[in-house]
C-alpha positions as CSV (number, residue, x, y, z in Angstrom):
1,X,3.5,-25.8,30.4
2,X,2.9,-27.3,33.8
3,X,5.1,-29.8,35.1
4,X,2.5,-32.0,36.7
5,X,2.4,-35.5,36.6
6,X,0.6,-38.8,36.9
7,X,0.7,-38.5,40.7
8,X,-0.2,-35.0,40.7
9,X,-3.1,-35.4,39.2
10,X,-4.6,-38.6,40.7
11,X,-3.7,-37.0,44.4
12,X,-5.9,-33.7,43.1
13,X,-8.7,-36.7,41.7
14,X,-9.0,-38.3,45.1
15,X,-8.1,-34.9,47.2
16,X,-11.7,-33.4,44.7
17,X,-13.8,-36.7,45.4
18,X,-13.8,-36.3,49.1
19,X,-14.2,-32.9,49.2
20,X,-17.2,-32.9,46.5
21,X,-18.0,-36.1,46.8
22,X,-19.7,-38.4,43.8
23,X,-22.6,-37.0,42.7
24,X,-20.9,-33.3,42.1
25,X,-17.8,-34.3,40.8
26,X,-18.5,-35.1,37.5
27,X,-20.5,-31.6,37.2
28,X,-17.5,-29.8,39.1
29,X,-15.1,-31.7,35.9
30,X,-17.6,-30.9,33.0
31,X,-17.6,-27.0,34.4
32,X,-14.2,-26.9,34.7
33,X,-13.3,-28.3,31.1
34,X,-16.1,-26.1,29.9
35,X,-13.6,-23.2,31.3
36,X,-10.6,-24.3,30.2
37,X,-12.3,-24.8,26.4
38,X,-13.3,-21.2,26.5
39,X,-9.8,-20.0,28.0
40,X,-8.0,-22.1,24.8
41,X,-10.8,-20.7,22.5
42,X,-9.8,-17.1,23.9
43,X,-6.1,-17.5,23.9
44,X,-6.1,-18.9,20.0
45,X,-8.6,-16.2,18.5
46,X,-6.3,-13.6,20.3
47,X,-3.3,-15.3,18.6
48,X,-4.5,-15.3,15.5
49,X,-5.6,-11.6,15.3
50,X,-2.2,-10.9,16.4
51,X,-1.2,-12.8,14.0
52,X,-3.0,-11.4,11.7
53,X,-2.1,-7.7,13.0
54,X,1.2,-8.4,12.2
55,X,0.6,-9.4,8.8
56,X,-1.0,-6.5,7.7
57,X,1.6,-4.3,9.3
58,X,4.4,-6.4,7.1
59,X,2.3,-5.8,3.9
60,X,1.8,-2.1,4.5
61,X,5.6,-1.7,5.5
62,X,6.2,-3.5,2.1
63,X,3.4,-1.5,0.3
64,X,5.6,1.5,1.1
65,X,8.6,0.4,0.0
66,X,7.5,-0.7,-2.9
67,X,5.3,2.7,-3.6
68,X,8.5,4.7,-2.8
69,X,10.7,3.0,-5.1
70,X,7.9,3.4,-8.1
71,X,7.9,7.0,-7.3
72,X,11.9,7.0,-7.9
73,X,11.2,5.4,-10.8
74,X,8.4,7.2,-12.1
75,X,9.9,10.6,-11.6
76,X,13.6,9.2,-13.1
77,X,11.0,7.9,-16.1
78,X,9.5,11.5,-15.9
79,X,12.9,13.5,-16.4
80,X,13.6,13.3,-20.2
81,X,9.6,13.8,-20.7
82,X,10.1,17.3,-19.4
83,X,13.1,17.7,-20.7
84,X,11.7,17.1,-24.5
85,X,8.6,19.1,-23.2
86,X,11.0,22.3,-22.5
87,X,13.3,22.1,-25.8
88,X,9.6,22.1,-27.4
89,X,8.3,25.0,-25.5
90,X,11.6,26.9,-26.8
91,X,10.9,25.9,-30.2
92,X,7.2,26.9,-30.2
93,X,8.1,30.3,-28.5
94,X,11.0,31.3,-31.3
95,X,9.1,29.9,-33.9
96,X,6.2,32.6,-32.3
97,X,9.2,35.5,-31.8
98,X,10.3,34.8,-35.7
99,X,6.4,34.6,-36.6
100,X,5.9,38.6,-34.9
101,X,8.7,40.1,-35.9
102,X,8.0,39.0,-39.3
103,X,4.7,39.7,-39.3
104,X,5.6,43.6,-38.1
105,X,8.4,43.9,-40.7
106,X,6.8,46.0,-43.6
107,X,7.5,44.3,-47.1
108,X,8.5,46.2,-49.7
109,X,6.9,45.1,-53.3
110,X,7.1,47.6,-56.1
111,X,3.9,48.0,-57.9
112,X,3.1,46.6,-61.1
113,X,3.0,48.4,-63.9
114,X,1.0,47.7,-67.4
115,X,4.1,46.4,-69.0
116,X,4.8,43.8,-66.2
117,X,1.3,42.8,-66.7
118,X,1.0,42.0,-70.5
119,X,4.0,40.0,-69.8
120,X,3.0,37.8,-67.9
């Protein structure tokens, strides 16, 4: 990340002694890593809810997909269900048109007499 090297850092070391001097410099380096633990802490937990963000957006995207290509299938699987359901619903209504018009239709039967019943 930083292109800092060996004599970099041990001109900052000796540059932070005099200025701090012994005693607070080993406080001054503790507080500082302290810092830069939290920072790295920070920066990881926000790159794994992204992380994680982006995952759940991946599953709903493929959620939907999936969901809209059941429905296709459903309603394809749904077409000769209602076709079947409207030939039946013709049936049942001319069987019920056949049904009234027999049922107002008068019948004609002639009426027994006494010799139709002896023989039979």
């Amino acid at each position: 990340m930083f292109d800092i090297g060996f004599a970099e850092i041990l001109i900052v070391s000796v540059v932070a002694l005099l200025v701090l001097g012994p005693d607070k410099l080993p406080i001054a380096v503790k507080t500082c890593g302290m810092w830069i633990g939290r920072i790295k802490r920070s920066v990881t937990a926000i790159q794994h809810e992204i992380s994680e963000e982006l995952r759940v957006e991946e599953l709903r995207r493929t959620t939907a997909i999936t969901k809209e290509e059941l429905e296709k299938e459903l309603s394809e699987m749904r077409k000769p269900f209602k076709a079947a359901a409207k030939d039946v619903e013709g049936a049942v209504n001319e069987a019920q048109k056949t049904s009234a018009a027999e049922a107002t239709t008068p019948t004609t039967e002639s009426p027994k007499t006494d010799s139709d019943k002896s023989s039979t």
